[in-house]
C-alpha positions in Angstrom: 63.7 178.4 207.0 65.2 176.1 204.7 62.5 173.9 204.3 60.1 176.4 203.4 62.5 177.5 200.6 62.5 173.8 199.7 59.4 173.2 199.9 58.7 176.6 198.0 61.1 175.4 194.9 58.7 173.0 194.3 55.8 174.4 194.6 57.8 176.7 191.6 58.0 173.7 189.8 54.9 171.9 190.2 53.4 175.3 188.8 55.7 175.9 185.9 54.9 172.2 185.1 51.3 172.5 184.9 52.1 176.3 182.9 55.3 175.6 180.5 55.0 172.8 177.9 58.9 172.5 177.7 58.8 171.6 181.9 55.7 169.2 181.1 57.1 167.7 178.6 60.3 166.8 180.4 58.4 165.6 183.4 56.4 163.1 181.5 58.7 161.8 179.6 61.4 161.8 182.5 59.3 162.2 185.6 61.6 165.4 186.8 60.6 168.8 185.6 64.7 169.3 185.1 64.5 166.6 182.6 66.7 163.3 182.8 68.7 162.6 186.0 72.1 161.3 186.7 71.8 158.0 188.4 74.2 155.1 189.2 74.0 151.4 189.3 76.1 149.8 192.0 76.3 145.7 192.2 76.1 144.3 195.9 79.2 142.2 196.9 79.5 140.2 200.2 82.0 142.2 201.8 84.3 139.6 202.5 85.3 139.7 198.4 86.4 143.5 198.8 88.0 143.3 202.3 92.0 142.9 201.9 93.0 140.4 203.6 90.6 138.1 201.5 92.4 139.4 198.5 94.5 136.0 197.6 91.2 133.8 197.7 89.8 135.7 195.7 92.3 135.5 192.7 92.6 132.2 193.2 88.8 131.2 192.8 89.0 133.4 189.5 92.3 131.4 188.8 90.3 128.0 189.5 87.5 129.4 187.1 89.2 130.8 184.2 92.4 128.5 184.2 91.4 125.4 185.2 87.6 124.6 185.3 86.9 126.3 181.7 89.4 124.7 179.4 88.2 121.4 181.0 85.0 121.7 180.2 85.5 123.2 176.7 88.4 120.6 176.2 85.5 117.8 177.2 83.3 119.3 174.6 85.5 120.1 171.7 86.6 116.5 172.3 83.2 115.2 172.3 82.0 117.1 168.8 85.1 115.5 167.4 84.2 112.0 167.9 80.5 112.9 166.0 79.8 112.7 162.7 77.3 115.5 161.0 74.6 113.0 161.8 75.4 112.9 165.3 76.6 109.5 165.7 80.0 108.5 167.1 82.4 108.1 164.7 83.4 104.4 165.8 79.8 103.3 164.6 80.3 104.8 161.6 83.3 102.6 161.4 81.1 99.5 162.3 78.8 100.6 159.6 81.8 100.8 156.8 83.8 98.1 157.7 80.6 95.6 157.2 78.6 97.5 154.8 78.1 95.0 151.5 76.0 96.0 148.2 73.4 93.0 149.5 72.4 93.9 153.4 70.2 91.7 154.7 67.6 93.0 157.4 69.7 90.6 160.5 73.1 91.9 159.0 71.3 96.1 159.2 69.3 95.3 162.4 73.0 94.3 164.0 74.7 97.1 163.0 72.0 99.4 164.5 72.9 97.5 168.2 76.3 96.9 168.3 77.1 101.0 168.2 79.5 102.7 169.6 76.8 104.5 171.8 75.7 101.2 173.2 78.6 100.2 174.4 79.2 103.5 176.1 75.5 103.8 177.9 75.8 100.1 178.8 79.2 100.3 180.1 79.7 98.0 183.4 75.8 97.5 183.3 75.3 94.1 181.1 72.7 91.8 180.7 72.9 88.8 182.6 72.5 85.0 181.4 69.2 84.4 182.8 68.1 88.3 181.1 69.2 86.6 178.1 67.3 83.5 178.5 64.5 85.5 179.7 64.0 87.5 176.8 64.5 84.5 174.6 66.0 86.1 171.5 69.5 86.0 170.2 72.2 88.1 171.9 74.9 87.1 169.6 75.8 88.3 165.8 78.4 87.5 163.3 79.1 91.0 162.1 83.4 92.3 162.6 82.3 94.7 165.4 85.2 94.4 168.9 83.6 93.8 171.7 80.8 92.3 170.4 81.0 89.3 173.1 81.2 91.4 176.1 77.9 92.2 178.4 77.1 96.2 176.7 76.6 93.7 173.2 74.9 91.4 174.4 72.6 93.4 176.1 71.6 96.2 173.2 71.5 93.1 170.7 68.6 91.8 172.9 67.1 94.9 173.8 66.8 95.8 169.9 65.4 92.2 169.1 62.8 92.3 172.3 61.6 95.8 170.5 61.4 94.6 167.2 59.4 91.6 168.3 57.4 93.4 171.0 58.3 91.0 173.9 57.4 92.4 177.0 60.0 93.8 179.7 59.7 92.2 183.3 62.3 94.9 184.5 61.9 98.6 185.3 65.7 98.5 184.7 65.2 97.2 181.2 62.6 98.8 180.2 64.6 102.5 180.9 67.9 100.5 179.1 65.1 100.3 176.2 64.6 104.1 176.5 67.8 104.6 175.8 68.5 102.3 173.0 65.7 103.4 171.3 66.8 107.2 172.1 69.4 106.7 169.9 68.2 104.0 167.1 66.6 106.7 164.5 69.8 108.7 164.2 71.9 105.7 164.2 69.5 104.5 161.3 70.4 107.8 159.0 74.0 107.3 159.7 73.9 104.1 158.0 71.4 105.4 155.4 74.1 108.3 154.4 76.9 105.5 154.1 74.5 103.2 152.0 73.6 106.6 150.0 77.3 107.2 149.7 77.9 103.6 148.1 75.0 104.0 145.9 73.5 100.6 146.0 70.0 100.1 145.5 69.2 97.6 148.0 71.2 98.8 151.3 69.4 102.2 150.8 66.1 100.3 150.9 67.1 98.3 153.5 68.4 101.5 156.1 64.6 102.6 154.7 62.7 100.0 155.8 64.6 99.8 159.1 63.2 103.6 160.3 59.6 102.1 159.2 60.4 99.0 161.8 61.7 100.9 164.7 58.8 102.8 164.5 56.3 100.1 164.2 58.5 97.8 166.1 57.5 95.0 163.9 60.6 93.3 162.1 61.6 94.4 158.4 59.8 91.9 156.3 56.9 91.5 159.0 53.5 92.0 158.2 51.9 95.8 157.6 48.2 94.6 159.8 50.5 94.4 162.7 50.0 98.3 162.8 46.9 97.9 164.2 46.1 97.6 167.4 45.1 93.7 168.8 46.3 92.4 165.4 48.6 89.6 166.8 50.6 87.2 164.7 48.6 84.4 164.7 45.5 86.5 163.9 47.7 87.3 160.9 48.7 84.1 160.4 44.8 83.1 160.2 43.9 85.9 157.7 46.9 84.6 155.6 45.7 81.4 155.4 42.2 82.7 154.6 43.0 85.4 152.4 46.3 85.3 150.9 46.1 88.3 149.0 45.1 90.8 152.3 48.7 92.2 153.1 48.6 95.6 153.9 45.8 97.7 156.2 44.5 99.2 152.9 43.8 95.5 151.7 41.9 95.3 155.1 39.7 98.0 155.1 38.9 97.7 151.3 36.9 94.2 152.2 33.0 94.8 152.8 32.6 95.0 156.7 31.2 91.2 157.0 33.9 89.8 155.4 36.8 92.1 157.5 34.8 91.2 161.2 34.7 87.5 160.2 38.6 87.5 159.0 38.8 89.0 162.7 37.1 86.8 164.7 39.4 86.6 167.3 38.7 90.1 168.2 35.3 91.0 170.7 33.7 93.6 169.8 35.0 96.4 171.7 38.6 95.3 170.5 37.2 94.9 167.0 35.7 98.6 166.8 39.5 99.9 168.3 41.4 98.4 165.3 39.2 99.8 162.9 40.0 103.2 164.5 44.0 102.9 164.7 43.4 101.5 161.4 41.9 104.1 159.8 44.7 106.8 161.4 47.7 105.0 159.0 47.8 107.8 156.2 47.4 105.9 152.8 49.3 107.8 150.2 47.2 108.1 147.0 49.6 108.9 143.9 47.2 110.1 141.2 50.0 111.4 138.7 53.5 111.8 138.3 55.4 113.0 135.1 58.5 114.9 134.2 59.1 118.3 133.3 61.1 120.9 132.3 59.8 124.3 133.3 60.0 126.5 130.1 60.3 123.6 127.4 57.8 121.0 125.5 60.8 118.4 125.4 63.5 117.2 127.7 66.8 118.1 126.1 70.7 116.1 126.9 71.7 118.1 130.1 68.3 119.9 130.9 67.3 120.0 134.7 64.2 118.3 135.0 61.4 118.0 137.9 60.2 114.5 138.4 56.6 116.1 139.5 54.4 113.3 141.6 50.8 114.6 142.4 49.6 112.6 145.6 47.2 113.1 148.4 46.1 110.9 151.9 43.2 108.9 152.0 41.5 106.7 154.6 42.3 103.4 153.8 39.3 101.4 151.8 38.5 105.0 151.0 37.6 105.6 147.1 37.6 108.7 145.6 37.5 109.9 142.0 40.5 112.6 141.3 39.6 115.8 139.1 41.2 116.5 135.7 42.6 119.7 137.4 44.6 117.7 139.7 46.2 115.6 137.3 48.7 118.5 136.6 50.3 120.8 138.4 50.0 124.4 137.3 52.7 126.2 139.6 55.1 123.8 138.2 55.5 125.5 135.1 57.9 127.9 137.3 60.4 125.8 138.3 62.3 128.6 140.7 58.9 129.7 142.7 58.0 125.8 142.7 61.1 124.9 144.1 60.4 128.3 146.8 57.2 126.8 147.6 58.5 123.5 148.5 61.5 123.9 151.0 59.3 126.4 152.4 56.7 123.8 153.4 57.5 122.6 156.8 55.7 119.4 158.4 52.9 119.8 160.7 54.6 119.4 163.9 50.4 118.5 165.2 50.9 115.1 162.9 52.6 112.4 164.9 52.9 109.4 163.6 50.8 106.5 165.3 53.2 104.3 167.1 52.0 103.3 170.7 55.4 101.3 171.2 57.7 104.1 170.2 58.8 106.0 173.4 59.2 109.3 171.3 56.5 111.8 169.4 57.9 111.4 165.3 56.3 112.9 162.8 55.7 111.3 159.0 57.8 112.0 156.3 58.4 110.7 153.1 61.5 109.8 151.1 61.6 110.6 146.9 64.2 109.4 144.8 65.1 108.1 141.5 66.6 105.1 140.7 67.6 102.3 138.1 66.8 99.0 139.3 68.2 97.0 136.5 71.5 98.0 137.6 70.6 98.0 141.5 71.7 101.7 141.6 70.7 105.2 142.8 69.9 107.6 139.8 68.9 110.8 142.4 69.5 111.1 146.4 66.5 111.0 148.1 64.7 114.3 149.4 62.3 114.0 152.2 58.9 115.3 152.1 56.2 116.4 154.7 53.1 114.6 154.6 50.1 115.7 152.5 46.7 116.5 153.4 43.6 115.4 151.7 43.6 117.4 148.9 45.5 116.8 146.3 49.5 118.2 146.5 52.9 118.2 144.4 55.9 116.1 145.9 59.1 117.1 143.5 62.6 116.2 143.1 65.0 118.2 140.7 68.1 117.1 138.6 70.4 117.1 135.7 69.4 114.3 133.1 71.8 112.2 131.0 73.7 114.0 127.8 72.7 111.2 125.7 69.0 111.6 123.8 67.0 108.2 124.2 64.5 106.1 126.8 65.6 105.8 129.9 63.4 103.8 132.0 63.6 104.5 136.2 61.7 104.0 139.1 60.4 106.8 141.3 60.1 105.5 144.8 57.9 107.2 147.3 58.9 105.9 151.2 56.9 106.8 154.3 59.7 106.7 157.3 56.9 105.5 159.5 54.7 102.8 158.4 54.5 99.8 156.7 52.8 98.8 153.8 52.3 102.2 152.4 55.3 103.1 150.1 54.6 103.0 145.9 56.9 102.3 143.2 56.2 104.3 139.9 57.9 102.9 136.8 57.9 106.2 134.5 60.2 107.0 131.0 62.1 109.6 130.9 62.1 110.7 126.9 65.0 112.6 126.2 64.9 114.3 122.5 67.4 116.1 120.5 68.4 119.3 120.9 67.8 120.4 117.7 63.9 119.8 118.4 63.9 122.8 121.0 61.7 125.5 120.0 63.3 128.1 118.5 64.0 131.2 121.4 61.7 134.2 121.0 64.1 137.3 120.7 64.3 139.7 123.4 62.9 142.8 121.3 59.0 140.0 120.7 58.9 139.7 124.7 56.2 141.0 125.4 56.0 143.5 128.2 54.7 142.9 131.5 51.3 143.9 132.8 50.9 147.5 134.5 49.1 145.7 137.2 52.3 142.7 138.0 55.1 143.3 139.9 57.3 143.1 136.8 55.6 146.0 135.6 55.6 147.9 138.6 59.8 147.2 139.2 59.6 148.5 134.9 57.4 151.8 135.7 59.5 152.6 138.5 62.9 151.8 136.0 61.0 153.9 133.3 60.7 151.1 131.0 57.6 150.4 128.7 55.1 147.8 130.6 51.4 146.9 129.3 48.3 148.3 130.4 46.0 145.6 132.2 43.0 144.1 130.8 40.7 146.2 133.1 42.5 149.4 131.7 42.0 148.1 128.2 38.6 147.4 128.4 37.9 150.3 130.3 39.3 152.3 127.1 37.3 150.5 125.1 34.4 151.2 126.8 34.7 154.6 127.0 35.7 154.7 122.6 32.4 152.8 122.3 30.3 154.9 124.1 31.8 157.8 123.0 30.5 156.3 119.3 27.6 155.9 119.9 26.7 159.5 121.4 28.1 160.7 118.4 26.1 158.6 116.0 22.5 160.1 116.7 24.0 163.8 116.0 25.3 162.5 112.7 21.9 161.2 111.7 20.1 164.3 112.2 23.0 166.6 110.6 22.0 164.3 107.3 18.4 164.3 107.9 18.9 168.5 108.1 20.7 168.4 104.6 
């Protein structure tokens, strides 16, 4: 009897459900024609935690947990984010770096500095380079830079690791090849930790120096070594040989730009099939084409004592040996004129993470950036910190750096330096005048009552509708007007001439 009761209740309200919308509503939205049910979520123990006897253990694992095993590990890391600087380098390399940084580095004295970190010595730690390694690699393990523990095994071996890279020996040893890995793992952020010291001092040629070093790690080609070992089969003596033939070929652009009899016969060494790869790695190093650069200051027809200025560089990437004519319209930069939606535009460009740069002896994917900055190189000094840049594409774009210029009216002569972080052979050097005039030579300031107001159809003038302030109509409305007056005229004119032909 009391299942057909049950089973009658819901054939009730199965019916109802199909009949009253409140009843259908509640069942679709909650699947029950009562609407929302109670229900309860339980979370399955072993049994063993919740019997009694077990009781003891228990608080004791949570003890273990809680009291022992999570301060240790947030102990380990709080002490581990103290020993980092804010580039992420220990802060005993950092030390290194200070205690031998000089306002003349040489390319030995920055190469050293890179391999006798502090993070060398703990990756290599009770796992040195041998004697014979040494030998073997044939390249100094020794340097003359105030570093402790720079004779011990960890030294020796990163010193010779770094110097094997640099002048692409090749590894015999799984083991050193991953010990590589590693070093290299760590060289790029070691090189902007010494970059932000020699940035800090302010000295022309260290900066330049902690520069050029990103470009060789990259390339792994030496600082100083030549820009056509980028390309793949190139080999020092071939460059030795194209030196001796042409002295004045120095970088890839110098290269390709050579008709393509003269190029093969400069690369004789190279069979065919070898010959037609380097022209294709070669033509994959971006050449940066500058075809302006100026200064400016949005708002003004003059640079004033104090004004901030944009040092404005118009550039774009060409193939190198490529030629091609730039456009009056790209000589200037028109967005420019609005310094605070320039600026916008800029930092909100982000590299293309698709671009990596080519470097087939670089265990990591980097991609190309360039350095800006301002400097004075009569007094071997740093006028404006560098800002880096993504790369640009083929057309032509606006690279720009921002800052406060001297209080005293006059010439001021600077160089803009453009540096890629990835190749060799591609950075410029634009010597530019910076004419600061009077301020008494300012145009005089409209007052606020001439400003004009802003078009209906902006989105000043929408903001001053919706403020009830007074905003202009739009050309379209104007002319529309205009029409409309015309032709309003002109319907009127043939009614005038036959009222005076009637009189």
């Amino acid at each position: 009897m009391e299942d057909l009761v049950a089973h009658f209740v819901e054939l009730t309200k199965a019916y109802k459900a199909l009949t009253d919308d409140d009843i259908r509503r509640n069942f679709e939205e909650f699947g029950h024609p009562d609407g929302k049910q109670d229900f309860s979520v339980g979370i399955a123990l072993p049994k063993w935690i919740i019997e009694g006897q077990n009781s003891a253990y228990v608080l004791g694992l949570y003890a273990l947990l809680i009291g022992v095993l999570l301060p240790y590990y947030v102990g380990r890391w709080w002490n581990g984010s103290k020993q980092l600087t804010k580039d992420g380098i220990r802060i005993r390399s950092a030390e290194t770096f200070f205690r031998n940084f000089s306002d003349h580095i040489d390319p030995g004295t920055a190469t050293d500095m890179i391999a006798l970190s502090d993070e060398y010595r703990v990756a290599y730690r009770n796992n040195g380079l041998s004697e014979l390694q040494v030998k073997t690699l044939a390249h100094r393990a020794d340097s003359s830079l105030n570093v402790k523990g720079k004779d011990q095994a960890w030294a020796k071996k990163s010193l010779a690791l770094l110097s094997a890279h640099l002048n692409r020996v090749q590894l015999q040893s799984k083991d050193l090849e991953k010990d590589q890995h590693v070093l290299l793992d760590n060289a790029l952020r070691l090189q902007r930790g010494l970059l932000t010291i020699a940035l800090a001092f302010g000295y022309l040629q260290p900066i330049l120096t902690a520069m050029n070093l990103s470009q060789s790690i990259i390339q792994a080609i030496p600082i100083g070594g030549s820009p056509l070992l980028q390309i793949t089969g190139i080999t020092r003596d071939i460059v030795d040989k194209i030196h001796g033939r042409r002295p004045d070929i120095q970088t890839v652009d110098d290269l390709m730009s050579l008709e393509d009899s003269e190029r093969r016969f400069l690369l004789e060494d190279l069979d065919d099939k070898a010959y037609n790869e380097a022209m294709s790695v070669a033509k994959q190093i971006p050449l940066l084409d500058v075809v302006n650069s100026y200064f400016k200051v949005p708002g003004d027809n003059i640079v004033a004592p104090g004004a901030i200025v944009q040092f404005i560089v118009r550039a774009r990437t060409l193939v190198p040996g490529q030629k091609i004519p730039v456009a009056e319209s790209d000589l200037v930069d028109k967005d420019a004129e609005n310094a605070e939606t320039h600026q916008i535009l800029s930092k909100s460009k982000k590299p293309d993470k698709n671009e990596q740069a080519h470097a087939p002896l670089y265990p990591k994917q980097h991609i190309p950036r360039y350095w800006i900055f301002i400097s004075d190189a009569k007094q071997d000094r740093l006028i404006v910190p560098p800002t880096l840049a993504p790369s640009v594409g083929s057309q032509v774009e606006t690279m720009s750096l921002q800052f406060q210029v001297p209080q005293s009216p006059g010439v001021y002569t600077f160089q803009g330096y453009i540096k890629s972080d990835s190749y060799l052979g591609t950075d410029h050097i634009l010597n530019v005048q910076l004419h600061i005039e009077e301020a008494s030579k300012l145009q005089e300031i409209v007052p606020d009552d001439e400003i004009s107001e802003p078009d209906e159809d902006s989105i000043a003038g929408q903001l001053n509708h919706m403020k009830g302030q007074p905003v202009r109509k739009s050309r379209k409305t104007e002319e529309s007007s205009d029409d409309d007056s015309s032709s309003g005229e002109s319907e009127e004119d043939p009614s005038d001439s036959e009222s005076s032909d009637s009189d």
